[in-house]
Structures are given as structure tokens and as C-alpha cells.
C-alpha positions in Angstrom: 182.9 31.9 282.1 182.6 32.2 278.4 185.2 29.0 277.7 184.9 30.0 273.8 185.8 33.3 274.1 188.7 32.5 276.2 189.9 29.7 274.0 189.6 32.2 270.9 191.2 35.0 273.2 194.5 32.6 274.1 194.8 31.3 270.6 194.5 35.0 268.8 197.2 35.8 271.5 199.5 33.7 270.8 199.2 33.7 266.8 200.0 37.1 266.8 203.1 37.0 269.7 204.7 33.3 267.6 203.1 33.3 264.4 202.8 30.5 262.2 204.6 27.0 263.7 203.9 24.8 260.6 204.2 21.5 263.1 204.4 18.9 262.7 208.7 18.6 262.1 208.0 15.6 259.8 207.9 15.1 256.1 206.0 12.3 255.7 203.3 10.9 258.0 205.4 7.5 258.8 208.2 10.2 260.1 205.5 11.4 262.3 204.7 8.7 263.8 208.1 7.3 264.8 208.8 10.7 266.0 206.0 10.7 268.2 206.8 7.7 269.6 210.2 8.8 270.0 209.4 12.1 271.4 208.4 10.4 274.6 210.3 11.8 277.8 212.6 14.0 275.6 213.0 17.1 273.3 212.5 17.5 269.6 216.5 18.1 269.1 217.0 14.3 270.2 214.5 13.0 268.2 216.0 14.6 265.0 219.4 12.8 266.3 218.0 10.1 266.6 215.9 9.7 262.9 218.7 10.8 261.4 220.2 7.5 262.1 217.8 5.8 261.2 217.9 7.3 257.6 221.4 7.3 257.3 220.8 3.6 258.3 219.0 3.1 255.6 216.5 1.5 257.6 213.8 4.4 257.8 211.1 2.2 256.3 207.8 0.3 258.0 209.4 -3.2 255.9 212.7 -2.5 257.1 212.3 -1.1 260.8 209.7 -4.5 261.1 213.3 -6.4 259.7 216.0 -5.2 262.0 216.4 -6.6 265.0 215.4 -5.0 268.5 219.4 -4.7 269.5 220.5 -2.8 267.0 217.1 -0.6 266.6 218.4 0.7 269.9 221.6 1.6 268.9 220.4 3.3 266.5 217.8 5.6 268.3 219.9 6.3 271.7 220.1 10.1 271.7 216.3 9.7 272.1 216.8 8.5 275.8 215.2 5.4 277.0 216.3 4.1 273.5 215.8 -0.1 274.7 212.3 1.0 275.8 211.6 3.0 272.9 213.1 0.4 270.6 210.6 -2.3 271.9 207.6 0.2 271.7 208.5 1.1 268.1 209.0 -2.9 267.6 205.4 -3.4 268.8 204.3 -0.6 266.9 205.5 -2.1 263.6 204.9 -5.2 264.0 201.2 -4.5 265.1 200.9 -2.3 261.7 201.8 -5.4 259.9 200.2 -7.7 261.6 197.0 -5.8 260.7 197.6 -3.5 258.0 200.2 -5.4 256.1 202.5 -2.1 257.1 200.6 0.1 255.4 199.8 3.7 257.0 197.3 4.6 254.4 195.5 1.8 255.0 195.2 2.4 258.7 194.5 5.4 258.5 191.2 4.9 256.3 189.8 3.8 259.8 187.0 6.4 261.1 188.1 8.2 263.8 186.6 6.2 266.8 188.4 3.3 265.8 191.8 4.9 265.2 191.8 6.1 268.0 190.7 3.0 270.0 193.2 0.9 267.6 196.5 3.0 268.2 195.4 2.9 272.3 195.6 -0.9 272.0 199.4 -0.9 271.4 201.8 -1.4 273.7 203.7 1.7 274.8 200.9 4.6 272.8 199.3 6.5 275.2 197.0 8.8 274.6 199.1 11.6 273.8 201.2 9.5 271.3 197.9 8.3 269.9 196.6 12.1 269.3 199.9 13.4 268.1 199.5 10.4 265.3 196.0 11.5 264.3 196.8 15.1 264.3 199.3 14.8 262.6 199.7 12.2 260.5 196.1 10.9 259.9 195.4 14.8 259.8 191.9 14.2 261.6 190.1 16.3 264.1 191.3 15.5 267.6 193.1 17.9 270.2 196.5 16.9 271.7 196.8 17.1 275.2 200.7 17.5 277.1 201.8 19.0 280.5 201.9 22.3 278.8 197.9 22.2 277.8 197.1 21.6 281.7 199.5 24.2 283.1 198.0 26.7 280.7 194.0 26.1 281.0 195.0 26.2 284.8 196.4 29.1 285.5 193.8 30.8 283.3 190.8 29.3 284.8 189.7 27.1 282.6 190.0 24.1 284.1 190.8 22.4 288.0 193.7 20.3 288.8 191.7 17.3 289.0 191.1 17.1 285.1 192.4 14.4 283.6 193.2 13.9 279.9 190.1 13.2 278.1 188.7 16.0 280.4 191.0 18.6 279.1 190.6 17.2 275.6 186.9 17.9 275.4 187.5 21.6 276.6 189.2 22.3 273.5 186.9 19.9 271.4 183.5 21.0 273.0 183.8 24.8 272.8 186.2 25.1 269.1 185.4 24.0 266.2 187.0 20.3 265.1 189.6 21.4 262.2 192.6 20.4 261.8 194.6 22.9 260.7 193.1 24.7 263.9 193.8 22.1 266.2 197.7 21.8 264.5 197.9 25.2 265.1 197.0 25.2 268.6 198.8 22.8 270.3 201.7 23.8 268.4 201.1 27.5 269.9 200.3 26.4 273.7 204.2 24.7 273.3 206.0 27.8 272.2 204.2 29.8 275.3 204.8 26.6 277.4 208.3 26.5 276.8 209.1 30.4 276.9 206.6 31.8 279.6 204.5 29.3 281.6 206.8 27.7 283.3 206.9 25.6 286.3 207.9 29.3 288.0 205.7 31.9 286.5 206.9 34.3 283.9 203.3 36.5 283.6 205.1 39.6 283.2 206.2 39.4 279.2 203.8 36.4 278.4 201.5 36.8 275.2 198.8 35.6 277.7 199.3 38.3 280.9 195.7 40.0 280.2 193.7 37.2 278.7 191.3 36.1 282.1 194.1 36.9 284.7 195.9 34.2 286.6 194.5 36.5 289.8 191.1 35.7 288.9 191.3 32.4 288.8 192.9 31.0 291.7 190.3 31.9 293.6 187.7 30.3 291.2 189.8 27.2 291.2 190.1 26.6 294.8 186.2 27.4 295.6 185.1 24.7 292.6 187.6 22.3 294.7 185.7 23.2 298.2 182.6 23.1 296.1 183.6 19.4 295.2 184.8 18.4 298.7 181.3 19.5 300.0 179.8 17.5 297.5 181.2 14.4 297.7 181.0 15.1 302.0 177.2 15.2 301.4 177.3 12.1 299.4 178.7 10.2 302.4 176.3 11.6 304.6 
């Protein structure tokens, strides 16, 4: 398979069935941030909910978020769901930032990419996702964002196994496009409208932007015999 052309074949497809997304929903890069942090196990629409409290808080700040106590941080975010977790992981966030960077996202994100990356992994509650969303996003370098919606899509077209995990899955993207940002924004943004709308837990192939690009038909098959292909593999191996 040609993993290029069916990367550029997916992405065409879908800029010209959604258009433009202009992601991220932020206007600054520290609102990006908390909202990726906050978008964890919910929607958008309860994010917004919630960092419009915040604002009308008046505590929307690094100095003043790093101030206010855990408590009523969790008040504050609740229509984000799991607000006491979230609370603590935006606590450790902050804290960490000022621990290190005096609270300063500028200054953090002067870091190369490699240690970013490896930096933003290090605190507590930023998983890899989070971490990506925050260097897309807000540090606006090259790295490809990964979520549930990326898998189920490369899937069903072929272009990857079930047995990917993230970093796997990240280097499709980052191994056969080229590393811009914009791109890469673009993208991810792009694979959650057609997530959302069309590939679905329950199939909707029929009226998806992606029905012709290397058929789901094709693929199964492909899928299954690289997974027997393994199994006899690693049977060998044992041997």
C-alpha cells in the first residue's frame, strides 16, 4: 500500500466534504492548554462551560490559577466532569510550570521539541494526547495528535492493525506527511468532524466523505491476514 497516497487521498477528502476547522477553540495558547487538559473524558461544549468560569472568576491566569485553592478550582470547572480530578491535574500542571518556568508558557515553550515533549509527559495527569494537543496547538510545533477517532479511521481503511498503539499511529502520519503545522492542525481537526458524523462505533460508509478512499472491504481482509501473519511469527519464535 502506498500509505502517502492514502493519507493525502483521506485528507483531500475531507477538506473538501468540512472545509476549513480553524482549531484549536482557544485564543491564547494558556487557554489551550487548560482546555486540553480539561477536555479529558468530555466534549468541547463542557469545556467552554467550564473556562467560562474561570474568566468570569477572574481567575483565568497561570499566577492566579497557581493561587486559588484546589476546592474551589473544582467548583469552578465542574461542567467539565471529573472536575476534583481535573482540578488536581490542572494544580500539578501549574504548579510544575512555576516550579520550572516561573509560570511562563513562552519560556517553556522555547524547549526543542524532544524535550517538550518528554517535559509535558513528566506531569502528573498529561498523557500523551494532552501532551500533543499542547504542542500542536499551543507550542504550534510539528507533532501529530493521536484520539480514538485517528485509530478507528486508519483502521477501517487499512492503514493500520488493532494492535497499534499510540506512538505507532503517530509515526504513520509523521513518517509518510510532511511535519507542518498548519497540516497537522488541519488534520486532526478533519479526522474529528468525520469521526463524529460518519465513523462511528456503528458504521455510517454510505454518506461518509471517505466511502471510496481504499474501501473498508479491502481491508478487513488485509487486517486479519497481517494479524495471522503475526500469530505465526511469534508461534515460530517459541518454537
Amino acid at each position: 500500500m502506498n500509505k502517502p497516497k492514502v493519507l493525502t487521498e483521506i485528507y483531500d477528502s475531507l477538506f473538501k466534504s468540512f472545509g476549513k476547522q480553524y482549531w484549536w477553540p482557544g485564543d491564547t495558547g494558556f487557554e489551550v492548554v487548560i482546555g486540553a487538559i480539561l477536555t479529558q473524558n468530555t466534549n468541547w461544549t463542557n469545556v467552554e462551560k467550564a473556562i467560562k468560569n474561570l474568566k468570569a472568576a477572574k481567575v483565568f491566569t497561570p499566577k492566579k490559577l497557581y493561587e486559588i485553592e484546589t476546592k474551589k478550582l473544582a467548583e469552578l470547572i465542574k461542567p467539565s466532569g471529573y472536575f476534583n480530578v481535573k482540578a488536581k491535574r490542572l494544580k500539578h500542571f501549574i504548579e510544575w510550570l512555576f516550579l520550572n518556568y516561573n509560570g511562563s508558557l513562552s519560556k517553556l515553550f522555547k524547549q526543542d521539541f524532544a524535550t517538550l515533549r518528554k517535559e509535558l509527559l513528566s506531569v502528573n495527569g498529561i498523557g500523551k494526547e494532552t501532551a500533543d494537543s499542547i504542542i500542536l496547538y499551543a507550542a504550534e510545533k510539528p507533532t501529530f495528535v493521536v484520539d480514538a477517532y485517528t485509530r478507528r479511521v486508519l483502521v477501517r481503511h487499512g492503514l493500520i492493525t488493532e494492535d497499534y498503539d499510540y506512538e505507532d499511529i503517530k509515526s504513520v502520519f509523521e513518517d509518510n506527511l510532511p511535519g507542518n503545522v498548519p497540516y497537522y492542525n488541519e488534520y486532526h481537526a478533519l479526522i474529528v468532524m468525520v469521526g463524529k458524523h460518519y465513523c462511528k462505533p456503528r458504521m455510517q460508509c454510505e454518506e461518509c466523505p471517505l466511502e471510496n478512499v481504499h474501501r473498508i472491504r479491502q481491508t478487513t481482509r488485509r487486517a486479519g491476514s497481517t494479524k495471522s501473519a503475526r500469530k505465526i511469527k511469534s508461534a515460530k519464535k517459541r518454537k
